[in-house]
N, C-alpha and C positions, 0 to 999 in steps of 0.2 A: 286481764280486764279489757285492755284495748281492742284484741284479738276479739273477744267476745262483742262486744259493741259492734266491730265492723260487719263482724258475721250477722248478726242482729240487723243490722242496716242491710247487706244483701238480699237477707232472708226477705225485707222488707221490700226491696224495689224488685223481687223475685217476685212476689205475692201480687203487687202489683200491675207489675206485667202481663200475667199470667191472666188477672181478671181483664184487663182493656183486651186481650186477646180472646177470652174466650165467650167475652160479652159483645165482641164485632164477628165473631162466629155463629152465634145466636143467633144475631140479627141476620146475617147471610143466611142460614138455615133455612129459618124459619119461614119467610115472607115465601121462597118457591114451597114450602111444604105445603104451608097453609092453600096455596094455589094446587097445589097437584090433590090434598082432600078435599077440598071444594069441587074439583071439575071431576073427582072420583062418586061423589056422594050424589052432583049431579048426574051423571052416567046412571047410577044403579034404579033413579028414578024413572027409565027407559023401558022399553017389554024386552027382556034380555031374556034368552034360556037359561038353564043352570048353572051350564061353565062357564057364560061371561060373567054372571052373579059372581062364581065361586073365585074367579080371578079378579075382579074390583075387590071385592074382601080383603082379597091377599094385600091388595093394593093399600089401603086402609089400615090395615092391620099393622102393615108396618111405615106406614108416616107417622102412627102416632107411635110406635115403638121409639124412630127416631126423633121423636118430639120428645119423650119422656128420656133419653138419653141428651136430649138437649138442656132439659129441665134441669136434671140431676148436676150433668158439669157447671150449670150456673149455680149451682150450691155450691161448690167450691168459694165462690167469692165471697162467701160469708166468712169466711176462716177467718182472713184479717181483719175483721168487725167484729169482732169476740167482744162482749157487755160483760165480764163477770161481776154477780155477783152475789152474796152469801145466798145459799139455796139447801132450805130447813129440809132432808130429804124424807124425813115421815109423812107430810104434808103435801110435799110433790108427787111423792110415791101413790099416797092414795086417790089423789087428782088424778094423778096420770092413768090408772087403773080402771076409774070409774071414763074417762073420757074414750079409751081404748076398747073397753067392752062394747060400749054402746055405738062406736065405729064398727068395728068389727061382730057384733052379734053376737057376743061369747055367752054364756052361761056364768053365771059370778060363781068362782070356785074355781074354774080353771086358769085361770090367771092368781097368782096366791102371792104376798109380800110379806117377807120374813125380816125383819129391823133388828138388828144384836146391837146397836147400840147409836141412841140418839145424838144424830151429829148432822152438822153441814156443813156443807161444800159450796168451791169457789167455783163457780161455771155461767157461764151465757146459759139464761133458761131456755130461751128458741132452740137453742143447739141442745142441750142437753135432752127436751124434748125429742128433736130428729132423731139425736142419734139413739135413744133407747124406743123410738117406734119404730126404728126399722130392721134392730133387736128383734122386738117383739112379734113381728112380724115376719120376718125369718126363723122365730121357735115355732109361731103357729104354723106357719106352713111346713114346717118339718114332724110337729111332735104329732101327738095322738088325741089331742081333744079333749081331755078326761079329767076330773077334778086335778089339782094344782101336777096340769100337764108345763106349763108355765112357771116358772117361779122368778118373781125379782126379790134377790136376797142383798142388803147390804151390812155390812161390817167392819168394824173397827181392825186397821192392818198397823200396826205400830203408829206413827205418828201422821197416818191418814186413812183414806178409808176403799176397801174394795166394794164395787157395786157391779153382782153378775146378774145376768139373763141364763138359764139353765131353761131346756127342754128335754124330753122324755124319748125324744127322738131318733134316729140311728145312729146320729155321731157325724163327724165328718171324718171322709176315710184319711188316711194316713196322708198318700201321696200328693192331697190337697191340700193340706194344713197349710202349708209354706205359702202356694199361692191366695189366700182368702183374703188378704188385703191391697193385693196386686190388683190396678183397675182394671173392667171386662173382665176378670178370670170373674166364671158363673157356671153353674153345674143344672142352674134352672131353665126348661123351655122357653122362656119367657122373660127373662132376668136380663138388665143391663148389666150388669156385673161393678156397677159403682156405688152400692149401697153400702157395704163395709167400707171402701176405701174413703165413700166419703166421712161415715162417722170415723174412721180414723186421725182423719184431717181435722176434723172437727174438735174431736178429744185434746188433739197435741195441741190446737189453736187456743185450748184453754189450760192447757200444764196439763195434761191427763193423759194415762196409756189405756189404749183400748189393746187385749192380746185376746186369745183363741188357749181356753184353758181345758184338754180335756178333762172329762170325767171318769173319774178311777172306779168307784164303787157300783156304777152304775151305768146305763145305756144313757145316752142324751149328748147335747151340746152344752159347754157353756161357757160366753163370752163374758168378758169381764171389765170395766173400768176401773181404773187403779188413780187414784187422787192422791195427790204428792202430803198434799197437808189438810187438814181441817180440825173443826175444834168441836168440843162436847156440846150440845145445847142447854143454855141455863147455868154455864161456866164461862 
């Protein structure tokens, strides 16, 4: 128990650190970023030809790459502000459903929620939010669009409960599985590669495992949170 306590305090003045570190990294970033898009955005308003057009672009394109990698590692410091708590998931589930479609444009039906049994969990709702939009958002852009191409399924696992993300999609090949929650590993054009790692961190910040569950029966991904304990609702 003492062992554990101690560990529990490292963990703690780790987590710590980690935020005054990467919130004075922000700030350094940031201020020359904000300066190099600014004097880029001005440039393009100039009579320029095509190729200095198409090189300010480049330019652009990626400060705010590197902004949106700035963005994401200050999610990190949410980890140790973890709020839990009881989160009824039929009621979130379909909140979150109806709020996601109408972000993203979907068609109702392709996104589909299967409940086996009425229960809730202990979680930070911001976070638990995050972490299953950026789920979700990783099946869209993987699967095929097409009535429940999407499925958030959750279920009673012995004395807690598993909640997956399933798509219809290719899968993730083999030799990437290991890396998907490794930060920067990324397989997309365009992907910082800290969107799994951060809902990972996220998860663990509230007692939860986020894993990479393939699917047997079927083509698709699907990722899963695993909740240590919860209780039946209306019990």
């Amino acid at each position: 128990e003492d062992m554990q306590r101690v560990q529990a305090q490292a963990q703690q003045i780790k987590l710590a650190a980690l935020g005054r570190l990467t919130a004075n990294i922000a700030h350094e970033v940031r201020n020359p970023l904000s300066a190099i898009s600014y004097a880029t955005e001005l440039l393009q308003e100039d009579d320029l030809n095509a190729a200095q057009q198409r090189l300010l672009q480049i330019v652009l394109d990626n400060t705010q790459r590197i902004n949106q990698i700035v963005s994401e590692v200050m999610q990190l410091n949410r980890r140790d502000r973890a709020k839990r708590e009881t989160i009824v998931l039929a009621d979130f589930l379909v909140h979150l459903i109806e709020e996601f479609n109408q972000a993203e444009h979907l068609a109702v039906g392709v996104l589909a929620l299967e409940i086996r049994a009425a229960v809730s969990v202990q979680f930070d709702r911001g976070q638990l939010r995050q972490v299953l939009w950026n789920l979700l958002r990783n099946g869209l852009r993987h699967g095929c669009a097409q009535p429940a191409s999407l499925l958030l399924r959750a279920e009673q696992r012995g004395a807690g409960v598993c909640l997956c993300v399933e798509d219809d999609g290719a899968g993730v090949a083999v030799e990437h599985q290991a890396k998907l929650f490794e930060p920067f590993f990324t397989t997309a054009e365009q992907g910082t590669g800290l969107g799994l790692y951060i809902a990972k961190e996220l998860c663990a910040a509230n007692g939860a495992e986020l894993i990479y569950a393939p699917r047997v029966s079927q083509a698709g991904a699907s990722f899963a949170i695993i909740f240590e304990e919860s209780r039946h609702d209306g019990h």
